[in-house]
C-alpha positions as CSV (number, residue, x, y, z in Angstrom):
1,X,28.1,19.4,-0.6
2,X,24.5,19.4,-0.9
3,X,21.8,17.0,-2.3
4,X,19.4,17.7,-4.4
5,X,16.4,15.5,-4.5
6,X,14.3,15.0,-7.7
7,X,10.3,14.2,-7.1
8,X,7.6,13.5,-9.6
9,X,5.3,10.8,-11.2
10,X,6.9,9.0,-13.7
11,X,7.7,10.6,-17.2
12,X,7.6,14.2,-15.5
13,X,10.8,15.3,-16.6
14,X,12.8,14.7,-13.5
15,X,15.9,13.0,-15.6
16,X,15.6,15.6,-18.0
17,X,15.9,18.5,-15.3
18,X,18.6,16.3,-13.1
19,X,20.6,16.0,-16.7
20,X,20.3,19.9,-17.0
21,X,21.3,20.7,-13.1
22,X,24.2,18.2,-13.6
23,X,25.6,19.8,-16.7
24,X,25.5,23.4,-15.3
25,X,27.1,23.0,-11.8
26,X,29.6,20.4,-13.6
27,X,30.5,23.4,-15.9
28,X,31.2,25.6,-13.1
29,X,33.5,22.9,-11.4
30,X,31.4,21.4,-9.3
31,X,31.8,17.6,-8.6
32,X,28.5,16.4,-9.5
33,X,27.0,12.7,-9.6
34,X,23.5,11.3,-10.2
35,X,21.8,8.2,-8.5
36,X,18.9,6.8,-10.2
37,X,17.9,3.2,-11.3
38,X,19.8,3.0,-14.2
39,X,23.4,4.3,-12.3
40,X,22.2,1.6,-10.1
41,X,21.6,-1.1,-12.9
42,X,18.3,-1.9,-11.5
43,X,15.1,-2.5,-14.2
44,X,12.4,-0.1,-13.3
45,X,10.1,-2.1,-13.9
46,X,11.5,-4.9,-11.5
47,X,12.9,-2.6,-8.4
48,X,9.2,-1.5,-8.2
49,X,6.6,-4.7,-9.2
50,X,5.7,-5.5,-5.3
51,X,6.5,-3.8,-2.5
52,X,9.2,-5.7,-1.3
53,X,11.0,-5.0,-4.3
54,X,10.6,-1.7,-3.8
55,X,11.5,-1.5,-0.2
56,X,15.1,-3.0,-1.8
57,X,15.4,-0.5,-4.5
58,X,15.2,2.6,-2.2
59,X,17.2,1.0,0.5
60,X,20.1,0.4,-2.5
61,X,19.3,4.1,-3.5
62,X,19.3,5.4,0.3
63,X,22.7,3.4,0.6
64,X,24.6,4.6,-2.3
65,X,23.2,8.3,-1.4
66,X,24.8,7.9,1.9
67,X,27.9,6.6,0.8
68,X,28.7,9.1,-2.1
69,X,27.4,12.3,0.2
70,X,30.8,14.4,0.6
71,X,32.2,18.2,1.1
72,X,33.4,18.0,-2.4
73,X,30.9,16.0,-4.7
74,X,26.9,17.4,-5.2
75,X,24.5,14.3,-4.8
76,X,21.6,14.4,-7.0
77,X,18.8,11.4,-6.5
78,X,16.9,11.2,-9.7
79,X,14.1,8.9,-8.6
80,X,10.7,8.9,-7.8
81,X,10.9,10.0,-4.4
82,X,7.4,10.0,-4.4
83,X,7.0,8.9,-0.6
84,X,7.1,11.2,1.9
85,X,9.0,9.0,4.3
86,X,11.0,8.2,2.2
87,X,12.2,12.0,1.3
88,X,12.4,12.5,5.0
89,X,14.8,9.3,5.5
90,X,17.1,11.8,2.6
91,X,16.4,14.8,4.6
92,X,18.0,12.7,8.1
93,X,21.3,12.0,5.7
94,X,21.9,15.5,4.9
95,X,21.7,16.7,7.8
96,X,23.9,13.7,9.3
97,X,26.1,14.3,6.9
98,X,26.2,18.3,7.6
99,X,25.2,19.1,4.5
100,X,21.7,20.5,2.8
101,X,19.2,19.2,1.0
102,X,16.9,20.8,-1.9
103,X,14.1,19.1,-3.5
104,X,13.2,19.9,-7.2
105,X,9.6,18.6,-8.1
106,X,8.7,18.4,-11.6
107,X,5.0,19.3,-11.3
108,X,3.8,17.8,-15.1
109,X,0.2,16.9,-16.0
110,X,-0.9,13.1,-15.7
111,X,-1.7,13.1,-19.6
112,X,1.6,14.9,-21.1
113,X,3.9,12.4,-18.3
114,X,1.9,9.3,-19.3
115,X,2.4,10.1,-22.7
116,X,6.8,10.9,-22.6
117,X,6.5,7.5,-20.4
118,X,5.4,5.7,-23.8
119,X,7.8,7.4,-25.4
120,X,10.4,6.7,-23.7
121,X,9.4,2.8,-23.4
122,X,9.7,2.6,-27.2
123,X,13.3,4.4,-26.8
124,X,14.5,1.9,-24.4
125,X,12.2,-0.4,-22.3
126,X,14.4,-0.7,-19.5
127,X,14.6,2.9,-18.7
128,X,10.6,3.3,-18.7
129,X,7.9,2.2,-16.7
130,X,5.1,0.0,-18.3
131,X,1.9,1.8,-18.4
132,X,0.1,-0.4,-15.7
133,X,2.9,0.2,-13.3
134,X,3.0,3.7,-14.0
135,X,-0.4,4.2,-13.2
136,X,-0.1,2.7,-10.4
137,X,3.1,4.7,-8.8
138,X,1.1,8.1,-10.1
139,X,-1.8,6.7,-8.4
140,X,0.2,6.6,-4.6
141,X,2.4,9.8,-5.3
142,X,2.8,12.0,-2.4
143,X,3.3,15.9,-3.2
144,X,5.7,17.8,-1.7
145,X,5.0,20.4,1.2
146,X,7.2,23.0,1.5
147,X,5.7,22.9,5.0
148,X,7.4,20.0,5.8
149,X,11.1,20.6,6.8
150,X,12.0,17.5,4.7
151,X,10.7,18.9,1.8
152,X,12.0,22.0,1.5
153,X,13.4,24.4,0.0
154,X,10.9,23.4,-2.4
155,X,11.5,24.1,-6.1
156,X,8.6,23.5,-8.5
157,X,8.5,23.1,-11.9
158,X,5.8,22.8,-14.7
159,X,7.1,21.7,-18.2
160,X,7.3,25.2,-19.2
161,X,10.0,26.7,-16.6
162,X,13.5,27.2,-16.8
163,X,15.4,26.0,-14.3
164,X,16.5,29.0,-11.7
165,X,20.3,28.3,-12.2
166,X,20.8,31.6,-9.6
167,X,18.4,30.6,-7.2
168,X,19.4,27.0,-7.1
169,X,23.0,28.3,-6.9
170,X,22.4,31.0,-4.0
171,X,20.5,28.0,-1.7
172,X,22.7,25.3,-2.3
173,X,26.0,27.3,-1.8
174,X,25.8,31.2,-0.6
175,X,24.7,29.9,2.8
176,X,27.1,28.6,5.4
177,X,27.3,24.8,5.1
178,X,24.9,23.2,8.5
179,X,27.2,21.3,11.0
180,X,25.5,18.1,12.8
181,X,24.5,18.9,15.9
182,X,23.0,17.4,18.9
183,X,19.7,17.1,17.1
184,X,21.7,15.6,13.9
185,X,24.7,13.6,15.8
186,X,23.8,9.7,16.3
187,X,23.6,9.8,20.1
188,X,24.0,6.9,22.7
189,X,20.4,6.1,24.1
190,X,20.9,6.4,27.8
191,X,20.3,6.0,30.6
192,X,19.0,2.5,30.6
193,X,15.2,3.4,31.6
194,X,15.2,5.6,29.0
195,X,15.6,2.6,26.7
196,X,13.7,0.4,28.5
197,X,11.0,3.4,28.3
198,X,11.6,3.7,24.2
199,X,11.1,-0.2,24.0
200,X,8.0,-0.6,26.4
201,X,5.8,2.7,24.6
202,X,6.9,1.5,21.4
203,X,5.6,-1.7,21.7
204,X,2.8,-1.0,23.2
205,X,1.6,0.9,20.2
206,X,2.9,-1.7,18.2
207,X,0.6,-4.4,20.0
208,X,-2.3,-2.0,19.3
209,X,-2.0,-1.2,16.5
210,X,-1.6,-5.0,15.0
211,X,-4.6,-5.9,16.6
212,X,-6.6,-3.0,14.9
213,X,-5.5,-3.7,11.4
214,X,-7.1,-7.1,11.4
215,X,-10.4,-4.8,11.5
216,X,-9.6,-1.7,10.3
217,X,-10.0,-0.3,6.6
218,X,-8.0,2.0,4.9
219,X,-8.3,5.9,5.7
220,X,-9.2,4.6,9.7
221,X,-7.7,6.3,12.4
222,X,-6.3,3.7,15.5
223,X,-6.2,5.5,19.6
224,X,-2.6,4.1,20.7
225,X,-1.9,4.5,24.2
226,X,0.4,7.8,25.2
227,X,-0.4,9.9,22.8
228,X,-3.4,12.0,21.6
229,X,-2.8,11.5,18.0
230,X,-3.7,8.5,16.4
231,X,-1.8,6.4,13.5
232,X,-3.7,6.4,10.2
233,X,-4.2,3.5,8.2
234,X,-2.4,4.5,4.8
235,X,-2.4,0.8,3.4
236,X,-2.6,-2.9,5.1
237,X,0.5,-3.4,6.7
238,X,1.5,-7.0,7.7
239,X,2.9,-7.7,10.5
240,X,6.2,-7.6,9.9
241,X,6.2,-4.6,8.4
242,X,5.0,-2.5,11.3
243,X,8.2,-4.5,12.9
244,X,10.4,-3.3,10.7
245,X,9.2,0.4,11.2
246,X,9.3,0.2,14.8
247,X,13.1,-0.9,14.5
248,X,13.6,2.0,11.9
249,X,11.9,3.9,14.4
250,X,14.6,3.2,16.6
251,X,17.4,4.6,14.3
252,X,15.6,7.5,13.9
253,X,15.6,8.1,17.3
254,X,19.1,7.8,17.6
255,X,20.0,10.9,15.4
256,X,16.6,12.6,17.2
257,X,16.2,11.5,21.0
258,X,12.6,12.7,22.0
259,X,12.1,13.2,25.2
260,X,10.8,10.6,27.6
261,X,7.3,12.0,27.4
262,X,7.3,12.4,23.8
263,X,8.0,9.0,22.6
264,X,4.7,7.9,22.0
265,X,4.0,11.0,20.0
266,X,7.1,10.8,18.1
267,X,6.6,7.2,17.1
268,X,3.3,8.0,15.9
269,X,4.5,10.1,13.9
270,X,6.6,8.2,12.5
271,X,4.4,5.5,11.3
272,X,2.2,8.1,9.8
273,X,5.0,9.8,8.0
274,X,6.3,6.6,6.8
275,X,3.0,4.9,5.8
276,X,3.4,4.0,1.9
């Protein structure tokens, strides 16, 4: 069954709305179960203090998203999933796992979410962000484009709208349920030059772009060799972080092969989707 995705700054209301969603569609029979921090028993205000923690909070999130994704149970992630990235690593599990994703975002003023957020931090610390941090996460939010396959079908909310119960309904289950297909299925990266090919353009760009960021500022666009398009600095990556993308890169291209002369542009893609 599908997953719905929950996206907003913090104190928006996206808890709120995933308590409402889960209550209708529970009422009607549906198997319904919601991820979040606090399912998860993770302090907010730990999972997100550096990025490293982070990195480990949406990884346990991403894991036990995959690993409750079924025919019979509705997956609901009520997070930040404020990263674009991110939302498209949740887009790549749905449609692994056959099934459709929708993404709710809980479009709520700075002021009015800052202010819940305080409120809820007097209700119970653990479940709220401290102010500094929440700042700080509003700060690097990344709206949802309905443009972008990963986020969408879009559903926006101010504070003010209902929730389209109907709608929601008709989208996430009056439509015939997507099968993986070649596109979606993990496939076995042959033949060997085409994996010699994935690991030689890859790192090339890799080597490229590490040299660059020693000089380069943020908002900069690096030339890579093989594509056109260039990789935009989003934030100063270390080294081993660009590693680690390049071997998520990898995965990615196992449930999306590019073709041979589209590696480079894929990967660079990539990296610029999954800057944070």
């Amino acid at each position: 069954m599908p997953l719905i995705v929950m996206s907003g700054i913090p104190g928006s209301g996206k808890t709120k709305r995933a308590q409402e969603i889960y209550k209708h569609f529970t009422e009607m029979g549906k198997k319904v179960i919601i991820i979040n921090e606090e399912s998860l028993l993770i302090d907010k205000n730990e999972g997100y203090k550096d990025s490293l923690q982070e990195k480990m909070t949406r990884g346990t999130q991403k894991a036990a998203i995959e690993r409750n994704l079924s025919k019979d149970t509705v997956v609901i992630s009520d997070s930040l999933n404020y990263i674009k990235g991110y939302r498209y690593e949740l887009y790549c599990i749905a449609r692994a796992a056959g099934t459709r994703l929708l993404l709710v975002y809980c479009d709520t003023p700075k002021e009015s979410a800052s202010k819940w957020n305080l409120e809820r931090e007097d209700q119970s610390p653990s479940a709220a962000f401290s102010e500094k941090l929440a700042q700080e996460l509003t700060f690097r939010f990344e709206v949802p484009n309905p443009k972008n396959r990963w986020d969408s079908p879009l559903f926006t909310l101010e504070p003010q709208h209902s929730l389209p119960y109907e709608l929601l309904y008709k989208t996430l289950f009056e439509v015939q349920e997507l099968r993986p297909n070649f596109a979606t299925q993990a496939q076995t990266l042959s033949p060997a030059n085409f994996v010699h090919e994935l690991e030689k353009i890859t790192q090339e760009i890799t080597n490229v772009v590490s040299d660059a960021l020693q000089s380069s500022m943020v908002g900069d666009e690096i030339k890579v060799p093989g594509s056109n398009k260039r990789v935009i600095i989003h934030s100063k990556l270390s080294l081993s972080e660009l590693r680690t993308q390049r071997r998520q890169f990898f995965k990615f291209a196992q449930l999306h092969p590019p073709q041979p002369n589209q590696i480079a542009d894929s990967f660079v893609d990539f990296l610029n989707t999954s800057a944070s």
